[in-house]
C-alpha positions as CSV (number, residue, x, y, z in Angstrom):
1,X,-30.8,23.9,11.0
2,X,-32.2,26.2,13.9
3,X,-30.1,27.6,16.1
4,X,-30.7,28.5,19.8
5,X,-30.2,31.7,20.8
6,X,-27.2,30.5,23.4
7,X,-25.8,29.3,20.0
8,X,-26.1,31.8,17.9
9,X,-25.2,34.3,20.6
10,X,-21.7,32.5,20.9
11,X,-21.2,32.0,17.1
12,X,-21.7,36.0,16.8
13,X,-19.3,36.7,19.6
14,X,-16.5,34.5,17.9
15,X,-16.9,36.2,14.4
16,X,-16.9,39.4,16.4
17,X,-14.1,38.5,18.6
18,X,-10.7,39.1,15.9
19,X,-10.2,35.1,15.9
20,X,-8.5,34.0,12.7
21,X,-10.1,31.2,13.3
22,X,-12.8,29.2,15.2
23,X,-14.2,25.6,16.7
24,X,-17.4,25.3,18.3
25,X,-18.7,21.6,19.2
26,X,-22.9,21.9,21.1
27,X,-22.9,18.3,23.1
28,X,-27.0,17.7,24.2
29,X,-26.9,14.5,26.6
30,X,-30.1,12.8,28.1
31,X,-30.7,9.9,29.5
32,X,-31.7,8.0,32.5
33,X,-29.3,6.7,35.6
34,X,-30.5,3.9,37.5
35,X,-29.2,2.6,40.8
36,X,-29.3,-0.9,41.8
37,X,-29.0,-2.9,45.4
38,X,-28.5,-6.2,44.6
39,X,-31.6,-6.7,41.7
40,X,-33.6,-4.0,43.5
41,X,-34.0,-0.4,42.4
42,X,-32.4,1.7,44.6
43,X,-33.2,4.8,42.9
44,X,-33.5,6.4,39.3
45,X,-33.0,10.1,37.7
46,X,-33.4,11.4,34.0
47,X,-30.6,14.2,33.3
48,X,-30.5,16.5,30.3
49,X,-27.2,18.7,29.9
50,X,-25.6,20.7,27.5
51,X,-22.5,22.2,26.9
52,X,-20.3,24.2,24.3
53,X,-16.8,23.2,23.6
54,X,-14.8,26.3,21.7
55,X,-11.5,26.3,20.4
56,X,-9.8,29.9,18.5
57,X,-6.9,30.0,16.2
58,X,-4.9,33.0,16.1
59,X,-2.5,33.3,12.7
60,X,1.2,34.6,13.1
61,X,2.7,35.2,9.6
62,X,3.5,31.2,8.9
63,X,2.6,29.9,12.8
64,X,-1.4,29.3,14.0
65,X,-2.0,29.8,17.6
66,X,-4.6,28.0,19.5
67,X,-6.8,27.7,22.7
68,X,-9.8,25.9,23.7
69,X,-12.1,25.7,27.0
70,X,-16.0,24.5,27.3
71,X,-18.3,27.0,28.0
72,X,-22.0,26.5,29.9
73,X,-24.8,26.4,28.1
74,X,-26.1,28.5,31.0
75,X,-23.9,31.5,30.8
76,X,-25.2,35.0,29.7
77,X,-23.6,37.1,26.9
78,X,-21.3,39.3,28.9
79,X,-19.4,36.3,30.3
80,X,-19.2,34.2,26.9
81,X,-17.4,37.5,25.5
82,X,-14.8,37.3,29.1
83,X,-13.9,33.7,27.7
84,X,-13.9,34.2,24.0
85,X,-11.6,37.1,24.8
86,X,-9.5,35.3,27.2
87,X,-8.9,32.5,24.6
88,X,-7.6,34.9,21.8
89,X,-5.3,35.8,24.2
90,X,-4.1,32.4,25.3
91,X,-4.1,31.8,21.7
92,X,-1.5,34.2,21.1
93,X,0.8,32.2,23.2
94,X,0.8,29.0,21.5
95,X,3.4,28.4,18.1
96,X,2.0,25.5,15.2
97,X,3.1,25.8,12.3
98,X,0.2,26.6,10.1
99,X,-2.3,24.8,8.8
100,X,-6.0,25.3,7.8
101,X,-9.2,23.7,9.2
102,X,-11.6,21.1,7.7
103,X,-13.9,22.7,5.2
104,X,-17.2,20.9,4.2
105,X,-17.3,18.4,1.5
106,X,-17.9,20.1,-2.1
107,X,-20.4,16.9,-2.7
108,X,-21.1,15.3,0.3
109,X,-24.4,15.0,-0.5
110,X,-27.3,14.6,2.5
111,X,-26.4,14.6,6.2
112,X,-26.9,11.1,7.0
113,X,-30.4,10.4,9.1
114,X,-30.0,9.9,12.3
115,X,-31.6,7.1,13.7
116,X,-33.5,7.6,16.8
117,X,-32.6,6.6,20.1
118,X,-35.4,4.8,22.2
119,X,-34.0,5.7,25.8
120,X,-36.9,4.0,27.3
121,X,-36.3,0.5,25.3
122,X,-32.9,0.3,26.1
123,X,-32.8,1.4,30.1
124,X,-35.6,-2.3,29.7
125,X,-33.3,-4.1,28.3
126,X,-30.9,-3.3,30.8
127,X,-33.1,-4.0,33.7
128,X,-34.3,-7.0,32.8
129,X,-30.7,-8.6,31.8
130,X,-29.2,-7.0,35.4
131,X,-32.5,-9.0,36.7
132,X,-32.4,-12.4,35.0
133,X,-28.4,-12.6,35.4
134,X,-27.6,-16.3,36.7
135,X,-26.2,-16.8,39.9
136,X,-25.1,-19.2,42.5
137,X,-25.1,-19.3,46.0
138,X,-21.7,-18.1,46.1
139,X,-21.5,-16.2,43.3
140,X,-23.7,-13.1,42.7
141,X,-24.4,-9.8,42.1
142,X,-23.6,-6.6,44.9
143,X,-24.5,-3.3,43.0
144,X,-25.0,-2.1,39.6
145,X,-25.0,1.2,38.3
146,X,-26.8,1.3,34.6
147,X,-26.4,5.2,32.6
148,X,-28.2,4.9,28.9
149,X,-27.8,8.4,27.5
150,X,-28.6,9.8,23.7
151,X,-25.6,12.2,23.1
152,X,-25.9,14.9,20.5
153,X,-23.2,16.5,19.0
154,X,-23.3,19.7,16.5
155,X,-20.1,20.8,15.2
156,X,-19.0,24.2,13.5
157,X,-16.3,25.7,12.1
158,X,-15.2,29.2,10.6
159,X,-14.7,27.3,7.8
160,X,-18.7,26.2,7.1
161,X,-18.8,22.8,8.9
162,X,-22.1,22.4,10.1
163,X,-22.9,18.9,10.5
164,X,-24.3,16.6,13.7
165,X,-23.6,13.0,15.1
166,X,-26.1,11.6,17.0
167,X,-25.8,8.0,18.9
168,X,-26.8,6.2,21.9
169,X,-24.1,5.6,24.6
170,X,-24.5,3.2,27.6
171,X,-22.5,2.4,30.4
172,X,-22.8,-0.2,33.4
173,X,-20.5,-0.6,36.9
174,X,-21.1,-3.1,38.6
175,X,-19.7,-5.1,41.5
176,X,-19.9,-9.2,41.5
177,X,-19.1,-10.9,44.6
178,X,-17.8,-14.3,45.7
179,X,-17.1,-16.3,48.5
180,X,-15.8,-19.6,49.8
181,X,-14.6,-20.8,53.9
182,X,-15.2,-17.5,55.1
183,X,-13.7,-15.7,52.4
184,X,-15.2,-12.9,50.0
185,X,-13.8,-10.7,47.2
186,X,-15.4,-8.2,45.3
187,X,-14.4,-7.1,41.7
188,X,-15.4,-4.2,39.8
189,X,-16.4,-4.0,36.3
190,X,-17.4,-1.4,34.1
191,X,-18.9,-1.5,30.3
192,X,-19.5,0.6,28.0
193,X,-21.1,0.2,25.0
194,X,-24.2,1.5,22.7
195,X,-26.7,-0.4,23.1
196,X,-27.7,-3.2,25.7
197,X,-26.6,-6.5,24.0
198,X,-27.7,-8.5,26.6
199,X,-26.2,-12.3,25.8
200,X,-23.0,-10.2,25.9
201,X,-23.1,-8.3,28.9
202,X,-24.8,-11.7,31.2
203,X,-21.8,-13.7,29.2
204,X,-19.5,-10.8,30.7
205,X,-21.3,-10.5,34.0
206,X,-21.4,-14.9,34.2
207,X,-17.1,-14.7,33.3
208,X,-16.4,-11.8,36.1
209,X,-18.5,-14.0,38.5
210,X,-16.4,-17.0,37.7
211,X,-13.0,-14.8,38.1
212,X,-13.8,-14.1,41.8
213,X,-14.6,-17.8,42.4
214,X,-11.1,-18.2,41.2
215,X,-9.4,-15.6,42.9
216,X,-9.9,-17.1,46.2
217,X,-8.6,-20.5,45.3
218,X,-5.1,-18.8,43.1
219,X,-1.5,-20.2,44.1
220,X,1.4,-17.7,43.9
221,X,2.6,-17.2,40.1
222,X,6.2,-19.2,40.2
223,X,8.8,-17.2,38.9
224,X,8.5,-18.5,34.8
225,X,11.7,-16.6,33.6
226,X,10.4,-16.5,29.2
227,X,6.6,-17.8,28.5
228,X,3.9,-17.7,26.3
229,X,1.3,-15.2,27.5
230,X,-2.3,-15.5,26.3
231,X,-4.9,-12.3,26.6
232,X,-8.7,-12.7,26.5
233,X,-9.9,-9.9,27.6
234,X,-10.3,-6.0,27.3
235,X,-6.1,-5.7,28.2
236,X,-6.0,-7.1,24.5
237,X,-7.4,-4.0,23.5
238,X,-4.1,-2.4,24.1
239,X,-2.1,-4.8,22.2
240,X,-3.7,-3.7,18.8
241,X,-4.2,-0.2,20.0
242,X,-0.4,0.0,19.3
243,X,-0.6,-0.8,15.8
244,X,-3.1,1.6,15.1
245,X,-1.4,4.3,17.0
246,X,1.4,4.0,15.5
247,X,-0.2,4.8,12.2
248,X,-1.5,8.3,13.7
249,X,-0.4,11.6,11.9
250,X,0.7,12.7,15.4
251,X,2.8,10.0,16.3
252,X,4.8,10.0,13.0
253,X,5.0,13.5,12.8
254,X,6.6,13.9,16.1
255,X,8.9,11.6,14.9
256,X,7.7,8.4,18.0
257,X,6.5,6.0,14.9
258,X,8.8,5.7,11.9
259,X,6.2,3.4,10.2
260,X,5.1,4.5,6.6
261,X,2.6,3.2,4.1
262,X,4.2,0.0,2.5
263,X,6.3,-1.2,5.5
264,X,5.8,-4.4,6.9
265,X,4.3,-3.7,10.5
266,X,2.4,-6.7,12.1
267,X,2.2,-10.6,11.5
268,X,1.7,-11.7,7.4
269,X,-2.2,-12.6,8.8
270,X,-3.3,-9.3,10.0
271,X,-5.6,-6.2,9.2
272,X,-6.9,-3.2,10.9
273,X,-9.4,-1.2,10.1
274,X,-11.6,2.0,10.9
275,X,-15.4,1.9,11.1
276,X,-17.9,4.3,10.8
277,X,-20.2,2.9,12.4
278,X,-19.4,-0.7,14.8
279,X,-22.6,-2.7,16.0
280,X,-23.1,-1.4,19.0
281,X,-20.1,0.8,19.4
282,X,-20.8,4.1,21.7
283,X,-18.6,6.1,19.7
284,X,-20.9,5.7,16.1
285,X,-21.0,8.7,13.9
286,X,-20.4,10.2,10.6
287,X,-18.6,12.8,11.2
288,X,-15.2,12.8,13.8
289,X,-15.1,15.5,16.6
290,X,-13.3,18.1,14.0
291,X,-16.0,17.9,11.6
292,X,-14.7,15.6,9.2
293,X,-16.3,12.6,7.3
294,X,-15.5,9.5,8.8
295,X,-14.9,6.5,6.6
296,X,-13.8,2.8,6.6
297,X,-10.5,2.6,5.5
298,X,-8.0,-0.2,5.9
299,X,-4.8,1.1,7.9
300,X,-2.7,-2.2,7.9
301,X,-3.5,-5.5,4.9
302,X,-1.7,-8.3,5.6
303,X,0.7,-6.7,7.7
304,X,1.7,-4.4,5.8
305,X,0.9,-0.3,6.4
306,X,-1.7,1.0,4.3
307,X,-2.2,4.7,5.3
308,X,-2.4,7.2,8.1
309,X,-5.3,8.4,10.3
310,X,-5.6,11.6,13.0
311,X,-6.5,15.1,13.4
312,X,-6.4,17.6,10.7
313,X,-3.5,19.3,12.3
314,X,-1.4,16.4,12.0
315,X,-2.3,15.5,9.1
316,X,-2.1,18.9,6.9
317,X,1.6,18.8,8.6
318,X,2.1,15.0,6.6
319,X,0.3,16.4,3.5
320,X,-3.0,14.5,3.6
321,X,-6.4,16.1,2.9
322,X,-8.4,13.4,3.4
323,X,-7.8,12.2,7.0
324,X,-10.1,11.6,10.1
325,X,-10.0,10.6,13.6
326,X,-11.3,7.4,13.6
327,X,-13.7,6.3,16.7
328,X,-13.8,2.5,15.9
329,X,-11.2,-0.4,15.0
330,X,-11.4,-3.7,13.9
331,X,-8.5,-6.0,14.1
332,X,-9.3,-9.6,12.0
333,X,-7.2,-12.3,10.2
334,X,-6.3,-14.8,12.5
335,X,-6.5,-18.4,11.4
336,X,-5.9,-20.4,14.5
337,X,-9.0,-21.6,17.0
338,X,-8.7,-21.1,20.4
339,X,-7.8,-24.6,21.2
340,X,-5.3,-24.4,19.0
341,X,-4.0,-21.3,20.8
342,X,-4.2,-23.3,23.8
343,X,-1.8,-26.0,23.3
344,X,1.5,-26.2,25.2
345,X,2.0,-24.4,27.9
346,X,0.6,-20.9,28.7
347,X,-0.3,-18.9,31.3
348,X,-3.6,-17.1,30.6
349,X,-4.2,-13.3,32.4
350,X,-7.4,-12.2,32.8
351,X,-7.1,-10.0,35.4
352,X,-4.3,-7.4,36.0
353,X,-4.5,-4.7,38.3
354,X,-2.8,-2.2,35.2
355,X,-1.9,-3.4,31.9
356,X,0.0,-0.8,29.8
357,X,0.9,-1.0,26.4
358,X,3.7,2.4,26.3
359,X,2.9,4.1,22.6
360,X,6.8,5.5,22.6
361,X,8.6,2.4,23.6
362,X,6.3,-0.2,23.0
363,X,7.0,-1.8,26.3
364,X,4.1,-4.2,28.1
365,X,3.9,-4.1,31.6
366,X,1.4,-5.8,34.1
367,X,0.4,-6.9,37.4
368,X,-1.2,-10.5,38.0
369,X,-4.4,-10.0,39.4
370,X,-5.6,-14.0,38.4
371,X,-4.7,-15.5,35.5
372,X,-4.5,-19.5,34.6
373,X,-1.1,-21.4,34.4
374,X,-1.1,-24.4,32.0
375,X,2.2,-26.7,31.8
376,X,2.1,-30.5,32.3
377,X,-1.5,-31.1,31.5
378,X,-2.7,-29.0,34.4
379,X,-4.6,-25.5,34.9
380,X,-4.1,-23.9,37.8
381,X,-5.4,-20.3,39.2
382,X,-2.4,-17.8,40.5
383,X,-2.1,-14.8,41.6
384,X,1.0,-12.2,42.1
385,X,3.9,-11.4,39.8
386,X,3.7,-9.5,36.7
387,X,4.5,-9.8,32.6
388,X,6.9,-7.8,30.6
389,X,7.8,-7.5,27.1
390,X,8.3,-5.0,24.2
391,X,5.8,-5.3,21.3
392,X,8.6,-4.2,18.7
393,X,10.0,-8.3,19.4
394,X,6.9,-9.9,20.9
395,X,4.9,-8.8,17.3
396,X,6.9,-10.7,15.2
397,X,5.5,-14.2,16.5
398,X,2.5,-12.8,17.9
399,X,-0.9,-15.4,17.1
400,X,-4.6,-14.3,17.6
401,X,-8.1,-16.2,16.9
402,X,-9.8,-16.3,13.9
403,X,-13.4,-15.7,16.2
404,X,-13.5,-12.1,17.7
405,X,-14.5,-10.2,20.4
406,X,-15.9,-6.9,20.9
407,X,-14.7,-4.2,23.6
408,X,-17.0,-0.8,23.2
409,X,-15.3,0.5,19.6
410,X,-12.6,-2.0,19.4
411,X,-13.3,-5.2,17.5
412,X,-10.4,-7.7,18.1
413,X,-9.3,-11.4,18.1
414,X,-11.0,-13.1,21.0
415,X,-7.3,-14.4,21.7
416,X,-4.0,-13.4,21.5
417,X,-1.0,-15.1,22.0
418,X,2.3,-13.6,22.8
419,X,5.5,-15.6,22.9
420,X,8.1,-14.9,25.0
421,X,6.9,-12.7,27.9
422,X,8.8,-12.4,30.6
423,X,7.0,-13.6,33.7
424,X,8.3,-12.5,37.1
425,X,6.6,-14.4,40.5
426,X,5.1,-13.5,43.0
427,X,8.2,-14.4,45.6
């Protein structure tokens, strides 16, 4: 693998520089930005950036000390050796217990082929959804922002890693409007993704459109005391991000999870998993930021805990080898149906204006934005109020949806059903 001479100036100044230890991850980005008015092209730019990420260890008879900072790509020599120096001494400050980086695999066979990223396919296929997206006459489109990059990564250790992740990596803002007597709201979306699946993004794009309609015809949330609390979109992601963070080295070594392999930790019908490589994920690689292989691995079957995942420090400190920082999940297992999800009474969020799952107490919190209240037969918009709960109850009698959903690198039931929130009003 050639090496620029940036690179290989800054890999010689690190063996040179007395670091016990060293990090160095070469990010390449390009990719096009495009700016849209309405349907119209505003304006368009191609970028191409790189940048250097370092991190030194320092050793202290049984400690390892540690610093990182990025470093431009566009730097001369004289200043890489000012940070590389100024790192080994920020290092010096810093106690871990030791532990030793990832080395590469004694078999791991061929790098896996990286398959190529068509910049100019995928920017189409983001025009052309943005330009055929349905709307109304009181429903459409303000501004979109589209960015379809191909991101690069290289990353080396001290130890001999020398391996790259290449993958595509898309994002889209845009802003929906809607109106009725007089009255207009605006909401904001952002995507991200790999690749432009366009039924998704117009079905996401067609839903947002359909929220704003509904905002401006919401009630006040009443004041619901306990209730069942449905999720359906990307604040879900935050539900199951708890279970899988709670089966992080770091979180169980620092003593904030006491989950271990064999405990029972979600409902009988679960299972999470990691993923290598998730259809259209913009986080799709081989090989995790630290240099280590990822694979799919199952972290919770049948509700039960299956193993830990996380960084190598972490996980020397827990006594694994083999572990990884995952990029993607998938959460599966429900048996119920939407409708069946549906019955009885509910009330239905889709929009909060902060939804926050807290990885130390597992406390929910959230603010009504809009979401759909369902008792007596009837469906009506509100607004106002906020949900509360603590996952450590509320997963016990948790229910999700057989049919799933995709959010960027999370896979997850396209429902969830939470039993007992609390529900505060809006007065």
């Amino acid at each position: 693998m050639a090496e620029k001479q940036t690179l290989h100036q800054l890999l010689n100044i690190l063996k040179a520089s007395g670091a016990d230890a060293w990090e160095v991850t070469d990010t390449q980005e390009k990719g096009w930005e495009f700016y849209l008015i309405r349907h119209e092209l505003d304006q368009n730019r191609f970028k191409e950036l790189e940048s250097y990420q370092v991190k030194v260890y320092i050793k202290f008879d049984d400690f390892l000390g540690s610093a990182a900072a990025p470093v431009p790509a566009d730097v001369d020599e004289a200043e890489m050796k000012r940070i590389v120096a100024g790192l080994c001494q920020d290092a010096t400050y810093v106690r871990n217990p030791f532990y030793t980086l990832n080395q590469p695999e004694a078999e791991s066979g061929a790098e896996p082929a990286a398959t190529p990223v068509d910049l100019k396919a995928i920017s189409g296929d983001f025009l052309r959804t943005v330009s055929a997206l349905p709307e109304t006459e009181t429903e459409d489109l303000n501004s979109c922002e589209i960015f379809v990059s191909e991101i690069r990564k290289r990353i080396l250790n001290s130890e001999g890693i020398d391996v790259t992740v290449t993958c595509p990596s898309s994002m889209v803002e845009a802003v929906v409007n809607a109106r009725k007597d007089g009255h207009e709201i605006e909401l904001y979306r952002m995507y991200t993704c790999g690749t432009c699946d366009s039924g998704q993004l117009t079905r996401d794009l067609a839903e947002t459109m359909r929220f704003g309609r509904d905002r401006l015809v919401t009630e006040p949330t009443p004041a619901l005391g306990k209730a069942d609390l449905i999720l359906s979109t990307d604040a879900a992601c935050s539900v199951y991000e708890y279970f899988a963070d709670h089966l992080a080295a770091g979180m169980v070594y620092r003593g904030i999870s006491d989950w271990k392999p064999g405990d029972t930790v979600a409902p009988a019908e679960m299972t999470v998993k990691t993923a290598a490589f998730l259809p259209n994920s913009s986080q799709n690689g081989a090989y995790d930021s630290e240099g280590a292989r990822i694979r799919d691995v199952t972290l919770i079957d049948a509700g039960k805990a299956v193993r830990y995942w996380g960084s190598r420090q972490f996980s020397r400190y827990l006594g694994l080898e083999d572990s990884f920082l995952a990029n993607n999940f998938i959460v599966s297992g429900g048996t119920a149906s939407a409708e069946e999800l549906r019955e009885g009474s509910w009330l239905e969020v889709v929009e909060f204006s902060d939804f926050e799952v807290d990885d130390v107490t597992g406390d929910i919190a959230g603010e009504i934005r809009l979401g759909y209240l369902h008792r007596d037969g009837k469906t009506v918009p509100v607004s106002g109020g906020s949900v509360s709960g603590s996952m450590d109850e509320l997963a016990k009698n948790m229910r999700f949806s057989a049919e799933q959903r995709q959010y960027d690198t999370f896979l997850i039931p396209a429902l969830t059903r939470l039993n007992g929130v609390t529900v505060t009003g809006a007065v």
